[in-house]
Structures are given as C-alpha cells and as structure tokens.
C-alpha positions as CSV (number, residue, x, y, z in Angstrom):
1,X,0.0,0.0,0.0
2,X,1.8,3.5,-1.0
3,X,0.6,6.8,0.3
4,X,0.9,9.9,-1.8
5,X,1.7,13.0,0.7
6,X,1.8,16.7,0.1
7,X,0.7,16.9,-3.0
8,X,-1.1,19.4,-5.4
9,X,-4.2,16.8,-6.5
10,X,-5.0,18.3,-10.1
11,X,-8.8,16.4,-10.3
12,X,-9.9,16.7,-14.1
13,X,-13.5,15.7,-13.3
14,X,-14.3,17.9,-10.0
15,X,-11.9,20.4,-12.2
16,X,-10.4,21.4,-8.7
17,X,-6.6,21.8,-7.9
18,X,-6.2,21.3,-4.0
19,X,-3.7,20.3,-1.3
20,X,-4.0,16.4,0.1
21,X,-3.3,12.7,0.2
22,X,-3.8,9.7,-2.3
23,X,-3.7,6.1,-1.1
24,X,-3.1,3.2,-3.6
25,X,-3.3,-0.4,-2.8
26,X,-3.7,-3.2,-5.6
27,X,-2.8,-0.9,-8.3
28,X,-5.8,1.6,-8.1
29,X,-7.1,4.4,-6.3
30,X,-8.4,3.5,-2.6
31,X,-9.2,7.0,-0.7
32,X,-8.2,10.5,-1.4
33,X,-8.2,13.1,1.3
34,X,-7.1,16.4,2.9
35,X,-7.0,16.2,6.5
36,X,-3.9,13.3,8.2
37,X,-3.0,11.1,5.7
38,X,-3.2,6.9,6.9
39,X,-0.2,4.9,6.9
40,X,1.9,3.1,4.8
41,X,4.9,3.1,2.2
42,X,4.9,7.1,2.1
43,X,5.8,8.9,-1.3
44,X,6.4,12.3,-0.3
45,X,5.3,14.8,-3.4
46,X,7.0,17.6,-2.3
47,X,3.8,20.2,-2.8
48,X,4.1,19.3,-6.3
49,X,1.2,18.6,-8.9
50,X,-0.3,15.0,-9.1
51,X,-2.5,14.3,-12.0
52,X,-3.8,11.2,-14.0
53,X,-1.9,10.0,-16.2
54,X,-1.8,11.5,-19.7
55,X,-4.1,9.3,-22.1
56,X,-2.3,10.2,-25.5
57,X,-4.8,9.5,-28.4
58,X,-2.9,9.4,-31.6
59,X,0.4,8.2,-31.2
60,X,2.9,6.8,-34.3
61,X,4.6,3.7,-33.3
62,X,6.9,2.5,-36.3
63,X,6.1,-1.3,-35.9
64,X,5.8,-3.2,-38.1
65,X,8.2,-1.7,-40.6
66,X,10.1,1.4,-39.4
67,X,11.5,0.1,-36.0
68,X,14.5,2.8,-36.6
69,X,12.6,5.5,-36.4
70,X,10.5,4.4,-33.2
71,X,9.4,0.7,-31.0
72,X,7.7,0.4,-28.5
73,X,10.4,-0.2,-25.8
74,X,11.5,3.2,-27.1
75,X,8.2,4.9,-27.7
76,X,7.0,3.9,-23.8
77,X,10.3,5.1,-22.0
78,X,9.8,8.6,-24.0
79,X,6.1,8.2,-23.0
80,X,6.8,7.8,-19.6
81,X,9.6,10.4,-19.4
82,X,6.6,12.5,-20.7
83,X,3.8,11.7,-17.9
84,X,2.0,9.5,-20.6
85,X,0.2,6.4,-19.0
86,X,-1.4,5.1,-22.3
87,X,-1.0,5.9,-25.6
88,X,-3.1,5.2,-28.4
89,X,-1.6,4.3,-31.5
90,X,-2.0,5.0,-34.8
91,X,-2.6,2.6,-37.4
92,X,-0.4,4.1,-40.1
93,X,2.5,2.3,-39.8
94,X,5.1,1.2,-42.7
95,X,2.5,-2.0,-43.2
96,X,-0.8,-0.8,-42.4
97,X,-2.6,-1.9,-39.1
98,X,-6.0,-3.3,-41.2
99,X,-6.1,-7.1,-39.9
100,X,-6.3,-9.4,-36.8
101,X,-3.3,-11.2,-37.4
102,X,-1.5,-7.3,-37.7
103,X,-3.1,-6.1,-34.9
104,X,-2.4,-8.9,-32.5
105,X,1.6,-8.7,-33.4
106,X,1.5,-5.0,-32.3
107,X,-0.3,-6.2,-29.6
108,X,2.1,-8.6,-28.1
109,X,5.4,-6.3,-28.9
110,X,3.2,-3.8,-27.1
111,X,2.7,-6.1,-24.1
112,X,6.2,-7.3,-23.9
113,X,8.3,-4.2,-24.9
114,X,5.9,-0.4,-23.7
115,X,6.4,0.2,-19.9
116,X,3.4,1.7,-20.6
117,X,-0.5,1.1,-21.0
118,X,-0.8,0.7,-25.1
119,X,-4.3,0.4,-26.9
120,X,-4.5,0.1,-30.8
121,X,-6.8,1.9,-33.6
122,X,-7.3,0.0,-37.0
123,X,-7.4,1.5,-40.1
124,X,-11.1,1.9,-41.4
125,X,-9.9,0.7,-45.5
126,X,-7.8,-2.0,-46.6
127,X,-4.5,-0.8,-46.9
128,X,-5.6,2.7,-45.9
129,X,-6.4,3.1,-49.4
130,X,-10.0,4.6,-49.5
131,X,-11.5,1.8,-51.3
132,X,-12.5,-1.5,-49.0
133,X,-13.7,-1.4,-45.9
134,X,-11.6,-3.4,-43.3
135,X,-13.1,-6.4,-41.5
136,X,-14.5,-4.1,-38.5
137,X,-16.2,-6.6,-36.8
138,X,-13.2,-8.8,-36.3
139,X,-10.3,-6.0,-35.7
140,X,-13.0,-4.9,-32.7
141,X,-12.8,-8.2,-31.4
142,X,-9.4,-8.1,-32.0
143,X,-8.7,-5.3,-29.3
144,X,-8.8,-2.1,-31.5
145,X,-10.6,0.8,-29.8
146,X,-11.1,3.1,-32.5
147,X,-11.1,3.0,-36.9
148,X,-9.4,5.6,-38.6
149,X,-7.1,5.7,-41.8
150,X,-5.4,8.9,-40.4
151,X,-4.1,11.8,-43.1
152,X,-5.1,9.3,-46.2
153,X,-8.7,11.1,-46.1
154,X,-11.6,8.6,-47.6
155,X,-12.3,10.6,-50.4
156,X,-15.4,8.5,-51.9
157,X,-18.0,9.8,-49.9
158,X,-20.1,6.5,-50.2
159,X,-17.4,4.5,-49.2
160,X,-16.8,6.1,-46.3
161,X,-20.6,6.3,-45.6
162,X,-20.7,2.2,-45.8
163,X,-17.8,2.7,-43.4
164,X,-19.7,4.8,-40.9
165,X,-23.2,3.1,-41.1
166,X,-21.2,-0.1,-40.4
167,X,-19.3,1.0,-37.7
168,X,-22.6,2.5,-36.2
169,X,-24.4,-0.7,-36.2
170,X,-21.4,-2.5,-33.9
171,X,-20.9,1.2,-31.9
172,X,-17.3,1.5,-32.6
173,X,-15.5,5.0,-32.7
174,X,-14.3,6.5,-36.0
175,X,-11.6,9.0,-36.2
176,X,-11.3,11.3,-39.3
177,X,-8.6,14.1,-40.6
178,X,-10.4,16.9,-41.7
179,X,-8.4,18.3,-44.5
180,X,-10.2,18.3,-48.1
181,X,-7.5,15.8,-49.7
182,X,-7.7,17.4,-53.3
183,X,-6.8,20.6,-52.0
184,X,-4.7,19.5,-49.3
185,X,-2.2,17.5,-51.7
186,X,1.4,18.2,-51.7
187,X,0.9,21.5,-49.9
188,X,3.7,22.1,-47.1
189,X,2.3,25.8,-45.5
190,X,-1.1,27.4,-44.9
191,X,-1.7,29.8,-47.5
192,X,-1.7,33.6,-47.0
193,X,1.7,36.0,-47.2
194,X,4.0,34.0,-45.5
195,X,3.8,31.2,-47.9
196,X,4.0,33.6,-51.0
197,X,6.8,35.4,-49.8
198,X,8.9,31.8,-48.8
199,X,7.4,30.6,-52.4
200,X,6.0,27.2,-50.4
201,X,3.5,25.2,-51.7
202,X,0.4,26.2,-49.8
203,X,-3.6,24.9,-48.8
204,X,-6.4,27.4,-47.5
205,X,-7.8,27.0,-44.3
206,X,-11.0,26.0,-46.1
207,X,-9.9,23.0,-46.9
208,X,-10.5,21.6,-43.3
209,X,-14.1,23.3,-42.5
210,X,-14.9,21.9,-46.0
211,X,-13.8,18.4,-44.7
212,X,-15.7,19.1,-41.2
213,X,-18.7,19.7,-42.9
214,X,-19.1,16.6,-45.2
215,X,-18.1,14.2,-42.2
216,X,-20.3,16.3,-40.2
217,X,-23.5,15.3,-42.7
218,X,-22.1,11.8,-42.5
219,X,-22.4,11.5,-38.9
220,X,-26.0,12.8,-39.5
221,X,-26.7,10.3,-42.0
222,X,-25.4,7.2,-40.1
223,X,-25.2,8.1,-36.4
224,X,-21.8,6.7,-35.9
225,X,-19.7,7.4,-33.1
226,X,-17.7,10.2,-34.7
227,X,-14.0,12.3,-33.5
228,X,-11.9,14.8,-35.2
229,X,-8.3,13.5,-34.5
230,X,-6.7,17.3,-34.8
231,X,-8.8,20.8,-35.8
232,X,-6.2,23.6,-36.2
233,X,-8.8,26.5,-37.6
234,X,-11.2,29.0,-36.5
235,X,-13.4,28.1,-39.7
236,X,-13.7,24.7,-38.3
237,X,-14.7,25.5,-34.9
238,X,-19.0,26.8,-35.7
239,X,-19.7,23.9,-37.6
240,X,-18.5,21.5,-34.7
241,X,-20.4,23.4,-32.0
242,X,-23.6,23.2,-34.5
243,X,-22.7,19.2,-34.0
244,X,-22.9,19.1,-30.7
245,X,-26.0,21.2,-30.2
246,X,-27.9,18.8,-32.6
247,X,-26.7,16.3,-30.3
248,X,-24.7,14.4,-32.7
249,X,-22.0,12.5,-30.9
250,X,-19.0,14.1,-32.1
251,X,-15.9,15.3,-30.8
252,X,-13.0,17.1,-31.9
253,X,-9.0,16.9,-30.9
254,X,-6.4,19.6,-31.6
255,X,-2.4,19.0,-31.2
256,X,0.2,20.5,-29.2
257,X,1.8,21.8,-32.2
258,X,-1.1,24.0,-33.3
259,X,-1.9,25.3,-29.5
260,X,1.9,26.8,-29.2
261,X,3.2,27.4,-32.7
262,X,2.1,29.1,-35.3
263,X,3.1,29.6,-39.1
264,X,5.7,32.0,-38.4
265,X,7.6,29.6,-36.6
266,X,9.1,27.8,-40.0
267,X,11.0,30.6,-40.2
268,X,13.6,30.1,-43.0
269,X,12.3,27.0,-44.3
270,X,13.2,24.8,-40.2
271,X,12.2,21.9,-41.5
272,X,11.5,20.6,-37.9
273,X,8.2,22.9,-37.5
274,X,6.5,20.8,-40.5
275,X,3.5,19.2,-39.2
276,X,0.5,18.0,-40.8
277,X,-1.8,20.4,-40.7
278,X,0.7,22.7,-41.4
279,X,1.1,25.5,-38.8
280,X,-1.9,28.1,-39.1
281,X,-2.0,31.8,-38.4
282,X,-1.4,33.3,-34.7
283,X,-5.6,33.8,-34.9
284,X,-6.3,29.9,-35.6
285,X,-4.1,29.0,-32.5
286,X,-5.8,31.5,-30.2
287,X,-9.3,30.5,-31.1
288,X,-8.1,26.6,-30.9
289,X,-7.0,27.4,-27.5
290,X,-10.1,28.9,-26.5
291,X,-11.9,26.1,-27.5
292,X,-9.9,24.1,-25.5
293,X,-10.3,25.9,-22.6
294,X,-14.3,26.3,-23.1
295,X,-14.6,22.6,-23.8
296,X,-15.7,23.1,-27.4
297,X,-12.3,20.8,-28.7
298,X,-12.5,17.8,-26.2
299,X,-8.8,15.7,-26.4
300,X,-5.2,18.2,-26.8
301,X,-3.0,15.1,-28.3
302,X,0.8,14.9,-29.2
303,X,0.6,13.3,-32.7
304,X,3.4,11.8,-32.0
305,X,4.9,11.6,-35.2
306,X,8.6,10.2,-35.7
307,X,11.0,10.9,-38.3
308,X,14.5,10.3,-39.2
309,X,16.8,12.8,-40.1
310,X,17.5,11.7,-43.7
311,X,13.5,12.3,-44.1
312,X,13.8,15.6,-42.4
313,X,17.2,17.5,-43.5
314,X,15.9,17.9,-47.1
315,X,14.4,21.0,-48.7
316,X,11.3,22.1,-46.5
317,X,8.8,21.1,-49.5
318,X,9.8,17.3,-49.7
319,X,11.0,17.0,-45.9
320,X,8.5,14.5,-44.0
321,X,5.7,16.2,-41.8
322,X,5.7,14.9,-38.4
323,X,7.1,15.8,-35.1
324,X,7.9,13.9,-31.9
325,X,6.0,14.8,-28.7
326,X,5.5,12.5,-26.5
327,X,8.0,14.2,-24.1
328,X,7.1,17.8,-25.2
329,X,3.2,17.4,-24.7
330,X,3.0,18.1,-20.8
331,X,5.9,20.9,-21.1
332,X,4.8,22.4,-24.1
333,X,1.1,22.6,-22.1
334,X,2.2,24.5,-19.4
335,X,2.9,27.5,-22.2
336,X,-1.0,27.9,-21.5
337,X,-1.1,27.5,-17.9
338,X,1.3,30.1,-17.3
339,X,-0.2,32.2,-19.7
340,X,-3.7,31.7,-17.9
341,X,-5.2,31.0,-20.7
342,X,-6.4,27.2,-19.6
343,X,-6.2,26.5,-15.4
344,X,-4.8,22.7,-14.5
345,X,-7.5,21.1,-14.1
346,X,-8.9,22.2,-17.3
347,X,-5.9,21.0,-19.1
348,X,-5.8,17.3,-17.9
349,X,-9.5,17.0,-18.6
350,X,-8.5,17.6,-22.4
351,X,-5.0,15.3,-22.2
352,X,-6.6,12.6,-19.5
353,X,-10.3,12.4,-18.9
354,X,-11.8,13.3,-22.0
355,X,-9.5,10.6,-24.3
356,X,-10.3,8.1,-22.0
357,X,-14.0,8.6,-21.8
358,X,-13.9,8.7,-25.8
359,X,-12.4,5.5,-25.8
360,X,-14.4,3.8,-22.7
361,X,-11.4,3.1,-20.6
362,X,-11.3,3.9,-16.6
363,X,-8.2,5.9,-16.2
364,X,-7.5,9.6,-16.4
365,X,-9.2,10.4,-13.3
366,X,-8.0,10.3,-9.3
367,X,-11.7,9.2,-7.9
368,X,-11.6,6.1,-6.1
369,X,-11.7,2.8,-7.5
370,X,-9.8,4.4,-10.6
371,X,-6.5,3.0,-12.2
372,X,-3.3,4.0,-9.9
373,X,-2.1,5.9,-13.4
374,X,-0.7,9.3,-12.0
375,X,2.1,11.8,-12.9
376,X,4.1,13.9,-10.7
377,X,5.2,17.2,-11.9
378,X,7.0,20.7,-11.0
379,X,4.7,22.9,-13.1
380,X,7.5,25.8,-12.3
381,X,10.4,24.1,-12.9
382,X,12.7,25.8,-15.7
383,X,14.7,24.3,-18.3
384,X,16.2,24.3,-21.9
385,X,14.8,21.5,-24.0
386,X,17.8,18.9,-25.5
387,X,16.5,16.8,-28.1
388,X,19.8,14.8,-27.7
389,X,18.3,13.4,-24.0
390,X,14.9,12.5,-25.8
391,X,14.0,9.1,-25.0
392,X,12.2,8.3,-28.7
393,X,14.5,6.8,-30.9
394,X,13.5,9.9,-33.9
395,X,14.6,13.3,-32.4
396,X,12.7,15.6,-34.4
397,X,11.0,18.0,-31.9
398,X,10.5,21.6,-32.9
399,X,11.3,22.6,-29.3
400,X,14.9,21.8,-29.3
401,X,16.9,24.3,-27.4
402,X,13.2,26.3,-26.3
403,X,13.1,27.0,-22.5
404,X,10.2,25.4,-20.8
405,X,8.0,25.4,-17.5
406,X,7.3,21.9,-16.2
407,X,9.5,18.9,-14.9
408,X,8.0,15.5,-14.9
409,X,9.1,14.0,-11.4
410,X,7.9,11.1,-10.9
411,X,5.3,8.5,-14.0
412,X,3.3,5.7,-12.1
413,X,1.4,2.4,-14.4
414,X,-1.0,0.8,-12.0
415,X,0.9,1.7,-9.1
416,X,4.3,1.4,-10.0
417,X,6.9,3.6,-10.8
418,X,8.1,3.4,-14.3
419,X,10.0,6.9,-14.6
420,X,12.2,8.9,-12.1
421,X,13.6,11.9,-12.7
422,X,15.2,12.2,-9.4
C-alpha cells in the first residue's frame, strides 16, 4: 500500500486543484483526502502537482516496418519520461494496421516491450487506401478501440458512408482528418503572405471546414460514433459546435503543435516545425485554445509523429511532416497555464479524462476505484529543451533548445513507478 503526501491533487472531473493525500493499494485508487494522511509506504510529493496519467490519443509507433525511427520499448520510455500512461496508436505504420493477425503482433510487442498502458486503432480501409472497408467486426474483437485511416482522407463519400453506417451498427468509434485531400495535396504551409513570400506550396484553411462539414453530414446520415483526430482552424470551430447542439456525438482533438506554434515559426524554411496540418496563423491557434479551454475541442493530443533525419534535413517542401511529442506534450502545455489561458484542471480534462471517456477506458481520473495511473510534476520548474536526451529513438522536436516550465518528477502504471527523474 503507498501513500501519496503533500501533493497538489489536479482532479480533471471535480476540475479542482487542492492540497491532500492519495492512497493506492492493488494498483488503483483506494481513498483521497485532505486532513492526516493513513499509513503506509509514504511517497512524499514535495507540494508538487499530481495528476492522472496522460491518455495520449494518436500516437505513431513505427512497428511493423520502421522500427529505426520508433518501437515500443522506445516509444514507452519517452512516453513515460513524458507523464503518458497510455498511448493510443495510430494505425499508419510502414505495413498498415488493417487485420487481426496485424493487430495482434503489435499487440504482443506492445505487451512485452511499452512500460506503458498501449491500446490500438485500425485503419477503417484495406491498406488505408480509400477503397474497402476493413473487417470491423473482427479487428473490434481483435482489441482495436477506435477505426481511422489517419491523413489518407476517404475521399469516396459513399465508401466512407458504408464505413460509418457499419461502424454504427457495432458502436465503434471512428476518427477522421479533416483536411479536403484534393486541396490538401502536396501542400507544405497554410496559405496567406508567409507562404508567398517563402514561395512554399500552400492549402487554405478552407480546406478543413470543407472536410468538417461533409463528415459532419455523414455522422448525421449514419449516427456513428464520430472524432476529429486534430482541428487547427477557427473556420472549423461553428460547424463542430452546430454538431454538438444537434446532439450528434461528435468530438474534436487539436495537437500541441497548433496550441503553441504558429506559421511564423518555420521561419527560413526549419524543417523541424513541419507538421501535418501545417502550422496556421497566430488567430487559428488563439481561437483553438479557447476552444480548448471552453470545452468546445475535447482531447489536446501529441501526434506523436517520428522521423529520421535523412527524411527531415531535405528541402522544406519534400522534408517528412511529423514531429515527436510525447516528451514535449506536458511541457509544451504549461505554455498555456502560465499564460492563464487554460487553469490545471482544465488542461488534464482535455489530455486525460476526455480521451479516456472517448475510448471507454477507466483511467485519467484520481476518484476512487480508478486505475493508480498518475504523474508527478514541478509545473514551475525551468529548463532548456535537449533533443539529444529525448528518450524516442526519432529526435525531431520543434522545441529543441526552447526554454520550458514543467518537470516531470515522478510517472506511475498501476501503481508502480516506471519513470524517475530524481
């Protein structure tokens, strides 16, 4: 039995931040207080923040295929380093996570290698092509949590209707990219001056409330189960609350990227700053952050996307898009904290109790009887980001040598301590 002392208890359901005590026995949550705490092996938290574990809903793993660029055993030590309990992987992988016998392989190097809690989407096509629906059924029974071909947008509408009405009729989740894939294609910045005057190929902001609002009349037609894996625009933002007030279950995720960054930040063509979406104006990531804050975009996610550096020292228009985060998301967070522009509790609703209600699992809260998934954290704590001490096996972060607010102390899986910083 451990007992959690002097700690900062950051409660994403009750939304409160207060000083008190956490006891843990069989690897969940038995009793939370304020007053004495009760006996036992004591973990002293130093008036420091404890939160739920980060529930990280999008993650790359390279396996099968790409093991250079990230595994599991890698991918959980960075995710640990970064306060992540469970990550959620994507299914766009090298070989394409689209049956059982795929799925259960990731599964077991995920069991064996991650130090971490790992769940598993499938992709929605065959091959992630657009074209054949996957077995949905089976890869469900398989383990997979959520359906999702990622940045290869469905563009045959009926396709992907079939897609939806089926997944509807067993209640699974389905995760789009909204970006209008004609337009989107080959384009590296957000249009406007910036692009012009770097001479980068460039897609309008349009192109993702024009994506929003066909899957929004999809989700309409069918009644699936329906999220946005990453909304980086104000455009985007009336036609998702319209959604929700209809009462259509939707609900919308934005990265870490597009809360602190904007398109200024590629600078002269830094190649590590190219994400898909590409970077929007200073005005997108304000209203993004808003929403956040306001509970109108429901999941803040790292899109964890590693890349090695032969794919990213190239000429910014045929570098690779992607950027690691898995260390960075919690850091990179606190930007908004200290700016006031989200409070604590408010933020780990969006990184741990929203993903994990999405995707039905019981962590990424501290009531009682929850999973013993916590991180400990200095939310004042300076220091200069090294890319070089990253834990993922890619280093391509866009924070590299940015100083930061907000030392990971201490990661807990069920009860037990897989990261120490001290």
């Amino acid at each position: 039995m451990s007992v959690f002392i002097n700690a900062r208890l950051i409660d994403p359901e009750t939304l409160t931040d207060t000083f008190g005590w956490l006891r843990v026995e069989n690897g969940v949550i038995a009793e939370t207080g304020t007053g004495t705490p009760p006996k036992g092996d004591i973990i002293d938290c130093g008036g420091k923040c404890l939160a739920p574990g980060i529930v990280d809903l999008g993650v790359k793993v390279s396996e099968p295929g790409e093991r250079h660029k990230e595994s599991f055993a890698s991918a959980g030590r960075a995710a640990a380093a970064g306060g992540v309990t469970t990550i959620v992987t994507r299914p766009d992988t090298l070989n394409a996570i689209d049956t059982p016998e795929v799925l259960e392989f990731v599964e077991r190097r995920a069991a064996t290698d991650a130090i971490v809690h790992v769940k598993h989407m499938s992709a929605l096509t065959k091959d992630r092509a657009g074209h054949e629906m996957v077995e949905i059924g089976f890869m469900k029974d398989a383990g997979a949590v959520a359906f999702t071909d990622c940045d290869h947008v469905v563009e045959n509408t009926k396709v992907l209707q079939r897609c939806m009405t089926y997944a509807r009729s067993l209640g699974v989740l389905v995760i789009g990219h909204p970006q209008e894939p004609t337009l989107s294609k080959g384009a590296a910045v957000t249009s406007g001056k910036f692009a012009s005057l770097r001479g980068l190929p460039a897609v309008s902001p349009m192109a993702e409330r024009m994506a929003v609002d066909r899957d929004i009349a999809l989700v309409e037609m069918t009644g699936v189960k329906y999220h946005f894996d990453q909304l980086s625009t104000a455009r985007a933002l009336p036609a998702l609350e319209r959604a929700k007030a209809n009462g259509l279950d939707v609900t919308a995720g934005v990265s870490i990227h597009h809360l602190t960054l904007n398109e200024y930040d590629v600078g002269d063509y830094r190649t590590f700053f190219k994400v898909k979406p590409p970077l929007r104006s200073e005005d997108d990531r304000l209203a993004m952050v808003d929403a956040v804050a306001s509970g109108l975009i429901d999941i803040i996610s790292s899109m964890h996307t590693p890349q090695d550096e032969e794919s990213k020292r190239l000429p910014f228009e045929e570098a690779a898009s992607g950027a690691v985060a898995l260390e960075t998301l919690l850091p990179a967070a606190m930007r908004l904290v200290h700016a006031e522009q989200i409070t604590l509790p408010a933020l780990f609703r969006a990184m741990s109790l929203n993903p994990a209600k999405r995707l039905g699992l019981d962590c990424g809260r501290l009531s009682v009887g929850a999973p013993a998934d916590f991180v400990l954290f200095d939310p004042e704590a300076p220091f200069v980001m090294d890319r070089s001490k990253l834990h993922s096996k890619s280093k391509n972060t866009p924070f590299d040598g940015a100083r930061m607010q907000g030392k990971i102390k201490g990661t807990w899986v069920a009860g037990i301590r897989v990261f120490d910083a001290t």
